[in-house]
OpenMM code with the backbone's topology and positions (N, CA, C; nanometers):
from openmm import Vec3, app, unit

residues = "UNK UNK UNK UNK UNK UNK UNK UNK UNK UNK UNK UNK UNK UNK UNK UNK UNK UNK UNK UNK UNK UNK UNK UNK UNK UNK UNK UNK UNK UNK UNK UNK UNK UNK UNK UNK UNK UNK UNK UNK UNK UNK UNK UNK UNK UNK UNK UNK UNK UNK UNK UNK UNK UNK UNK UNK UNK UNK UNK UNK UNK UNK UNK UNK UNK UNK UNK UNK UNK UNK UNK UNK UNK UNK UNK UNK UNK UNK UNK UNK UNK UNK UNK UNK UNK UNK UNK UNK UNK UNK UNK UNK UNK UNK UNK UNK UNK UNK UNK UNK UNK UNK UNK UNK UNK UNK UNK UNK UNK UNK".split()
positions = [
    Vec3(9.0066, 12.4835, 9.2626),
    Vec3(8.9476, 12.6141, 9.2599),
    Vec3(9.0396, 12.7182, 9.3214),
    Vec3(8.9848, 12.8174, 9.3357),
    Vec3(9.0799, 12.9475, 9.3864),
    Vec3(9.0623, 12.9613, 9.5245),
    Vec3(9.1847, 12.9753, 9.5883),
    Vec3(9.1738, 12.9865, 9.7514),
    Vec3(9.1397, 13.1608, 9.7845),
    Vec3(9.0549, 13.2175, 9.7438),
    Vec3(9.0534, 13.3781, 9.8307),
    Vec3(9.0735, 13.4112, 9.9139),
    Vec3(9.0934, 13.2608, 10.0066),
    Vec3(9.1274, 13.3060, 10.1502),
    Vec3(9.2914, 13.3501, 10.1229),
    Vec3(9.3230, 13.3436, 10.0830),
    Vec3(9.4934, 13.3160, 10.0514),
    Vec3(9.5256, 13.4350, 9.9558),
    Vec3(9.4461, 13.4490, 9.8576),
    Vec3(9.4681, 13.5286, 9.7901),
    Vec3(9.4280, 13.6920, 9.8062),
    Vec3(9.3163, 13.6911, 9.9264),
    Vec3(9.2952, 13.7913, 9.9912),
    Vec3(9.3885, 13.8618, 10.0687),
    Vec3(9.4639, 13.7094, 10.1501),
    Vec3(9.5919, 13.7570, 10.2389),
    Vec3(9.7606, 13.8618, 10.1493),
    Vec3(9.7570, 13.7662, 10.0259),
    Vec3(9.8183, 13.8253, 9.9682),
    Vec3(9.8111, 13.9613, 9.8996),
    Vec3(9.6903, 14.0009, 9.9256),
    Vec3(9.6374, 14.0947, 9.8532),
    Vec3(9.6713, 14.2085, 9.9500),
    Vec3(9.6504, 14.1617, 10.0634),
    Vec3(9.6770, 14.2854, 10.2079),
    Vec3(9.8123, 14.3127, 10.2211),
    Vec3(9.8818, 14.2523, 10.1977),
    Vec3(10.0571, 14.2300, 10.2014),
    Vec3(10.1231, 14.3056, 10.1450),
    Vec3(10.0189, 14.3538, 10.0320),
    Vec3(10.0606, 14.5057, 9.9606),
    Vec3(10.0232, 14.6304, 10.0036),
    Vec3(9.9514, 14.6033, 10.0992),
    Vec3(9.9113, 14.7620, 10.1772),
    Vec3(10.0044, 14.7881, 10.2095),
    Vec3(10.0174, 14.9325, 10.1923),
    Vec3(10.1176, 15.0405, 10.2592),
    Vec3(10.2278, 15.0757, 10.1814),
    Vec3(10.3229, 15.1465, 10.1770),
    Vec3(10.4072, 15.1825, 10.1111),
    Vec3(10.5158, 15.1215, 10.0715),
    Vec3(10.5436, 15.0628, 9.9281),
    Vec3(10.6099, 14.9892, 9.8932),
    Vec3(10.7168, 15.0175, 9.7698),
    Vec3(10.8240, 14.9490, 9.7440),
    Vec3(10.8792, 14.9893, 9.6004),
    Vec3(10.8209, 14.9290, 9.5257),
    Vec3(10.7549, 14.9568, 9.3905),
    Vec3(10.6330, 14.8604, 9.3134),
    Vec3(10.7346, 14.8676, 9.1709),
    Vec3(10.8982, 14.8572, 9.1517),
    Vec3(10.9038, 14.8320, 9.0075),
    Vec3(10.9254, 14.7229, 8.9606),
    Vec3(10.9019, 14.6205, 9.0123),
    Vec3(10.9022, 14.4863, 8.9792),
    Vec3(10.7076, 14.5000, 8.9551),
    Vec3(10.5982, 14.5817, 8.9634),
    Vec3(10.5264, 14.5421, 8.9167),
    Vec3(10.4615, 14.6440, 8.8637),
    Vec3(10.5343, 14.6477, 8.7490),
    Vec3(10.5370, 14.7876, 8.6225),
    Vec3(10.5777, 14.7550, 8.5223),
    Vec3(10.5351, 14.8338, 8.3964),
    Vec3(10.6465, 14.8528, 8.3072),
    Vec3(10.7294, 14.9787, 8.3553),
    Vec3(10.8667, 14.9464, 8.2918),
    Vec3(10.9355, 15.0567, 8.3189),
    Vec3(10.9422, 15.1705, 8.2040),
    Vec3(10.9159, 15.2536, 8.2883),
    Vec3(10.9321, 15.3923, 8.2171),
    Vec3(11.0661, 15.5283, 8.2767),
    Vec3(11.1833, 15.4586, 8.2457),
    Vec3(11.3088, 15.5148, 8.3121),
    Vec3(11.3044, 15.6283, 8.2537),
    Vec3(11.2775, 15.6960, 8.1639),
    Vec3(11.3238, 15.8043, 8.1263),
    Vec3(11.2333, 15.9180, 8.2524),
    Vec3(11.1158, 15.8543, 8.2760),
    Vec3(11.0123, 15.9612, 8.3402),
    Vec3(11.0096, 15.9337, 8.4422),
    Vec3(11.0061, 15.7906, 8.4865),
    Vec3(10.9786, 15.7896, 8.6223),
    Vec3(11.1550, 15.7386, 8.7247),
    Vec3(11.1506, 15.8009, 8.8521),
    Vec3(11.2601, 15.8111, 8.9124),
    Vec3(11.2744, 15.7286, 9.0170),
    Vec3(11.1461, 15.7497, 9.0815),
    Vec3(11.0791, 15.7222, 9.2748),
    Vec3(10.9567, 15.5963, 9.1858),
    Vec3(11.0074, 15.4802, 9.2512),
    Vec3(10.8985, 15.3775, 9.2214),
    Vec3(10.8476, 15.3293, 9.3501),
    Vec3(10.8406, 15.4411, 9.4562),
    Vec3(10.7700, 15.3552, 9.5953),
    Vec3(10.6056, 15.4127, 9.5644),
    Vec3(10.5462, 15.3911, 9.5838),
    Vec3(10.3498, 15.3855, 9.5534),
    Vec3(10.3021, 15.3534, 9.7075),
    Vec3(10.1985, 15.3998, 9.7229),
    Vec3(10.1043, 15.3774, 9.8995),
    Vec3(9.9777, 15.3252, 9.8267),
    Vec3(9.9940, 15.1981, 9.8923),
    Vec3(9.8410, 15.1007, 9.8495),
    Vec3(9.7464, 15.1310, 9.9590),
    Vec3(9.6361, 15.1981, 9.9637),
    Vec3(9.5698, 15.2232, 10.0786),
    Vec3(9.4641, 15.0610, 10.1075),
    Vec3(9.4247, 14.9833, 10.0433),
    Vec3(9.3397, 14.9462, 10.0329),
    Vec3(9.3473, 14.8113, 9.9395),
    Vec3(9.4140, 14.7053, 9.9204),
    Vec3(9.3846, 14.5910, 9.8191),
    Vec3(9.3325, 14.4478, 9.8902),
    Vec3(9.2565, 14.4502, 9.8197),
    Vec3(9.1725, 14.3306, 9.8062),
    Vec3(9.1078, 14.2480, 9.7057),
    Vec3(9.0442, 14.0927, 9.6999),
    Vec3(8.9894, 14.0143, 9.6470),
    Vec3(8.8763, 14.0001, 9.6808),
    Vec3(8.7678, 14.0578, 9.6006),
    Vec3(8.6510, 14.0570, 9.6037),
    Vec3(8.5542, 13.9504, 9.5393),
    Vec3(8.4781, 13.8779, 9.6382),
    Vec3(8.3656, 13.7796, 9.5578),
    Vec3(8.1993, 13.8699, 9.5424),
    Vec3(8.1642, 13.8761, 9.4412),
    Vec3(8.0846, 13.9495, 9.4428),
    Vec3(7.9357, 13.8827, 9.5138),
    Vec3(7.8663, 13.9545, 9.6313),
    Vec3(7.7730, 13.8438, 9.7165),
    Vec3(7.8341, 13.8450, 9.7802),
    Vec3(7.9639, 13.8599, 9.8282),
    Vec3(8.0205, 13.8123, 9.9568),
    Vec3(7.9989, 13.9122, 10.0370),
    Vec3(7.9268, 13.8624, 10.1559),
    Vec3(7.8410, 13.9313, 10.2982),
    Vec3(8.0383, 13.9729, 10.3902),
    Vec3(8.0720, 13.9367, 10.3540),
    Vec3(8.2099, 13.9687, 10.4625),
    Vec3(8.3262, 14.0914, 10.3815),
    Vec3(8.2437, 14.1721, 10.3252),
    Vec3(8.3178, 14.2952, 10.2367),
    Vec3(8.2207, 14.3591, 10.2335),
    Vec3(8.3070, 14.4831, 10.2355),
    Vec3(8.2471, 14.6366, 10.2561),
    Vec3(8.2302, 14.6238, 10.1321),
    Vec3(8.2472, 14.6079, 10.0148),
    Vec3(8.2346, 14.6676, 9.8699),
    Vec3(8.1150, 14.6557, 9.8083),
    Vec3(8.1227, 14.7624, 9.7427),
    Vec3(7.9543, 14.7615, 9.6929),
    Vec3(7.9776, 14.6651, 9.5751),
    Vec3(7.9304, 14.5767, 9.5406),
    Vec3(7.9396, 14.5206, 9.4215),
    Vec3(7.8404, 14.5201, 9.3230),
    Vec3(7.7285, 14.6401, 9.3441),
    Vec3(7.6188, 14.6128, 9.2807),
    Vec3(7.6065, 14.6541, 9.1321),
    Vec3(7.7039, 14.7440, 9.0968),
    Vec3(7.7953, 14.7827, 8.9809),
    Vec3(7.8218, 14.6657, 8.8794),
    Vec3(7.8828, 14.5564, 8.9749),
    Vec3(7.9851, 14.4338, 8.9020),
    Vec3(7.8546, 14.3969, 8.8611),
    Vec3(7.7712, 14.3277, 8.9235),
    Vec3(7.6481, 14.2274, 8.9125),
    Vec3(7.5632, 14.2694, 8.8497),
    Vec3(7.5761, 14.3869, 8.7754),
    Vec3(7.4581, 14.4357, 8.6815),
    Vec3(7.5622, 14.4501, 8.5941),
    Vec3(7.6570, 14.4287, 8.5554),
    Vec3(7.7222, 14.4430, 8.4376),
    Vec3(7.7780, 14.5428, 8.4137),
    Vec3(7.7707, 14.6704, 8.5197),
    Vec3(7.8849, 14.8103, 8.4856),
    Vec3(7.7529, 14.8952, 8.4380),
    Vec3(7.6438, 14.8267, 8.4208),
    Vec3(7.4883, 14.9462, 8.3697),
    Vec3(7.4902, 15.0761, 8.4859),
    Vec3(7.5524, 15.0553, 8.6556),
    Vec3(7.5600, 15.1412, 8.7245),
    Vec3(7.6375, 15.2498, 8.7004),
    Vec3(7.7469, 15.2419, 8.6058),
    Vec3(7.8504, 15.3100, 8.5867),
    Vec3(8.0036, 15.2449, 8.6134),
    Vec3(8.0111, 15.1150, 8.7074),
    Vec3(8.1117, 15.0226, 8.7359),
    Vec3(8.1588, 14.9899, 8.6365),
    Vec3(8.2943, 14.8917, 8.6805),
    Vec3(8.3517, 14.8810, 8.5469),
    Vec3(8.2466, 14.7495, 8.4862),
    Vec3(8.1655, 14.6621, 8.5937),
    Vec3(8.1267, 14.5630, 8.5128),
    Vec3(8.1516, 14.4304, 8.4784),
    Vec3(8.0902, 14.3230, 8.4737),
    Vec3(8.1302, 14.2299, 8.4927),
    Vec3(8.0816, 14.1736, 8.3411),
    Vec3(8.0283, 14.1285, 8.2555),
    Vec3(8.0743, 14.0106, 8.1540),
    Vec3(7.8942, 14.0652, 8.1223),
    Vec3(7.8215, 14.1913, 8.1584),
    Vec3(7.6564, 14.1516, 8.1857),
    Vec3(7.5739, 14.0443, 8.2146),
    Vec3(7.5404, 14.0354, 8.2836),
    Vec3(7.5342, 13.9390, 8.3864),
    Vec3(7.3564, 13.9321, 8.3670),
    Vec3(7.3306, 14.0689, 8.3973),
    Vec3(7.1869, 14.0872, 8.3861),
    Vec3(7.1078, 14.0984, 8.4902),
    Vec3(6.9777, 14.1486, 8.4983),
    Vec3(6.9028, 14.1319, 8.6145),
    Vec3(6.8752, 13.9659, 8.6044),
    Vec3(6.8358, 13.9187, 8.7378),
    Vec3(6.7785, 13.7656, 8.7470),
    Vec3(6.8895, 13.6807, 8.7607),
    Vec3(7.0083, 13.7355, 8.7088),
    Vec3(7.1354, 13.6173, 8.6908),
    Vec3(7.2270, 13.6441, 8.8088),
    Vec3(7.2571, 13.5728, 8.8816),
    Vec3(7.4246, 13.5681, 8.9596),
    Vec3(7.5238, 13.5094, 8.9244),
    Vec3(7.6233, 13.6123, 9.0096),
    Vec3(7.7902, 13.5898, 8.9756),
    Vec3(7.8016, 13.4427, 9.0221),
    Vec3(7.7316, 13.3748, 9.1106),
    Vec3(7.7454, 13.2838, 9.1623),
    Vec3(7.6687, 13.1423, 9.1241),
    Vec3(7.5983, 13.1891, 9.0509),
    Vec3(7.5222, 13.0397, 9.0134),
    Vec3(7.5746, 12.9581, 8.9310),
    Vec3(7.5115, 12.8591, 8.9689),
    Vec3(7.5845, 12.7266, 8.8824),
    Vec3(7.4988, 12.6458, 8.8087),
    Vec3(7.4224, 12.6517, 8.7378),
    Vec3(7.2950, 12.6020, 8.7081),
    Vec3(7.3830, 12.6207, 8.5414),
    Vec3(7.3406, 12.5157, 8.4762),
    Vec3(7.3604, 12.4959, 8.3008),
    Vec3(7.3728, 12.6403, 8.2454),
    Vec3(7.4913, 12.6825, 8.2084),
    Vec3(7.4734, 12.7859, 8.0710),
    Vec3(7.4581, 12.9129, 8.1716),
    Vec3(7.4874, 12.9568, 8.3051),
    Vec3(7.4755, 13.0862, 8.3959),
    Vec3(7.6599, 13.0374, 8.3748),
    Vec3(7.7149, 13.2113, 8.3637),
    Vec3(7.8255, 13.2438, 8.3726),
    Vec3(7.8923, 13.1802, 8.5084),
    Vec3(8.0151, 13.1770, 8.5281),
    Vec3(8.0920, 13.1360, 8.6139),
    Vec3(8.0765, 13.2082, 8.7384),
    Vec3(8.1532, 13.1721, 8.8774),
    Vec3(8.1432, 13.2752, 8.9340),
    Vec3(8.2522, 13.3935, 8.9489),
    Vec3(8.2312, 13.5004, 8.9535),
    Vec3(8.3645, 13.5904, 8.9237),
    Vec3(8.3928, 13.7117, 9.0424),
    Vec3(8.5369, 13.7184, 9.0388),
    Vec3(8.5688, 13.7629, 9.1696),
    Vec3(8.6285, 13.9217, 9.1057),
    Vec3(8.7062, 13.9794, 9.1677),
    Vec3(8.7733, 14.0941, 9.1028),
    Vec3(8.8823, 14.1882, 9.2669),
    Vec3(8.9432, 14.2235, 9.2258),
    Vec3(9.0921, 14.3180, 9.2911),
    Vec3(9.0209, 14.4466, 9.2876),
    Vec3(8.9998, 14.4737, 9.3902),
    Vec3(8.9840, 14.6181, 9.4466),
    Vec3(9.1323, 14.6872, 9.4899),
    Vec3(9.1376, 14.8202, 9.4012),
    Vec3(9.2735, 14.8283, 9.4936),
    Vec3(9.2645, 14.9525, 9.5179),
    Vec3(9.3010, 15.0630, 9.5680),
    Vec3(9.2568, 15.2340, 9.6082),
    Vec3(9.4154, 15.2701, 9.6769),
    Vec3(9.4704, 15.3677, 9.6106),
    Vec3(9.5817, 15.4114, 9.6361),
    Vec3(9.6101, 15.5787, 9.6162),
    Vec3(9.6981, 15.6211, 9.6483),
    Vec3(9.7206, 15.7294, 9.6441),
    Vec3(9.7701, 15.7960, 9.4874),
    Vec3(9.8252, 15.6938, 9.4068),
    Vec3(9.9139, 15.7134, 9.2827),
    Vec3(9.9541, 15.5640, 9.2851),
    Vec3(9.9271, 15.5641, 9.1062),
    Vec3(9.9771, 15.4266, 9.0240),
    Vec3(10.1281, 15.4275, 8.9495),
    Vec3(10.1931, 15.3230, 8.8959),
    Vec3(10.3025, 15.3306, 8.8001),
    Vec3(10.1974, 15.2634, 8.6814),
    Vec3(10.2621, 15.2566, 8.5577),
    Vec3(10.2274, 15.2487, 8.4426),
    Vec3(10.2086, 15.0897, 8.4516),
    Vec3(10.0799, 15.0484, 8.4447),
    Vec3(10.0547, 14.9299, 8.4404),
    Vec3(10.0653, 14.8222, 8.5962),
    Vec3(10.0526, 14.9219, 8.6863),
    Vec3(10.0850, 14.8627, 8.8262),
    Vec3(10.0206, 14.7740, 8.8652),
    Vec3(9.8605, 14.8215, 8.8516),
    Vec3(9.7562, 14.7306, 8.8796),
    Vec3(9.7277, 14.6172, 8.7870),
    Vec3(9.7700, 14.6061, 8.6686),
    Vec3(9.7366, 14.4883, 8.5563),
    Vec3(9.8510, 14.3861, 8.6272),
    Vec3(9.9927, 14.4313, 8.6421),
    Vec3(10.0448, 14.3507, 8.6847),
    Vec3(10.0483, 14.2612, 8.8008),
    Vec3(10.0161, 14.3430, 8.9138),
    Vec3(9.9561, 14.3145, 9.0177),
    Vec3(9.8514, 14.1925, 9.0031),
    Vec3(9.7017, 14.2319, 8.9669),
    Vec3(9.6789, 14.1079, 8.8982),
    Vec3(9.6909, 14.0130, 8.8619),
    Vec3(9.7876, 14.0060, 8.7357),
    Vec3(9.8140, 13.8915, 8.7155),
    Vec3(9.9173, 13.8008, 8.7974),
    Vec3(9.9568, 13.8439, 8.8810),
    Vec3(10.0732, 13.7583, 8.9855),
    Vec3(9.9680, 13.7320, 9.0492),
] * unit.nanometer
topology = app.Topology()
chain = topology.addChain("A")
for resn in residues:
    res = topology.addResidue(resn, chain)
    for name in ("N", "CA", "C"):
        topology.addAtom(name, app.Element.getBySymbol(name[0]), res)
């Protein structure tokens, strides 16, 4: 399974001001300055009592206006495990001052 503990840590490691073009596409013609200020990244379990994040967005499926999780539905959790209930699903919070082109997808996926 997925360690969040670990992947949370890694997630903090990017706070603060960094050169981010190793996690971009590059866009040389436009962009010059590839340092970015991560105020804020994290790995979020949705239910998880030890985060500030509202997740109530994710767990209704984005019906709040969030981006949403897979609709999930009222009655259902991110977390159950019972026959035929979705997996449980986590998600990257990240809040910064300014992005590069594709910063956060890449981010992600590493």
């Amino acid at each position: 399974g997925l360690d969040l503990e670990k992947m949370g840590d890694a997630a903090r490691r990017l706070e603060g001001e960094h050169d981010f073009r190793n996690f971009c596409k590059m866009d040389v013609k436009n962009v010059h300055n590839h340092a970015r200020r991560i105020l804020e990244c994290a790995v979020v379990a949705p239910g998880d009592s030890r985060t500030e994040h509202d997740d109530r967005a994710w767990l209704d499926g984005g019906h709040g206006g969030g981006a949403g999780a897979c609709g999930l539905g009222p009655g259902r959790s991110a977390s159950s495990s019972a026959s035929g209930a979705p997996p449980r699903l986590c998600y990257i919070s990240v809040k910064g001052t300014a992005f590069l082109w594709h910063q956060v997808r890449c981010v992600a996926a590493v």
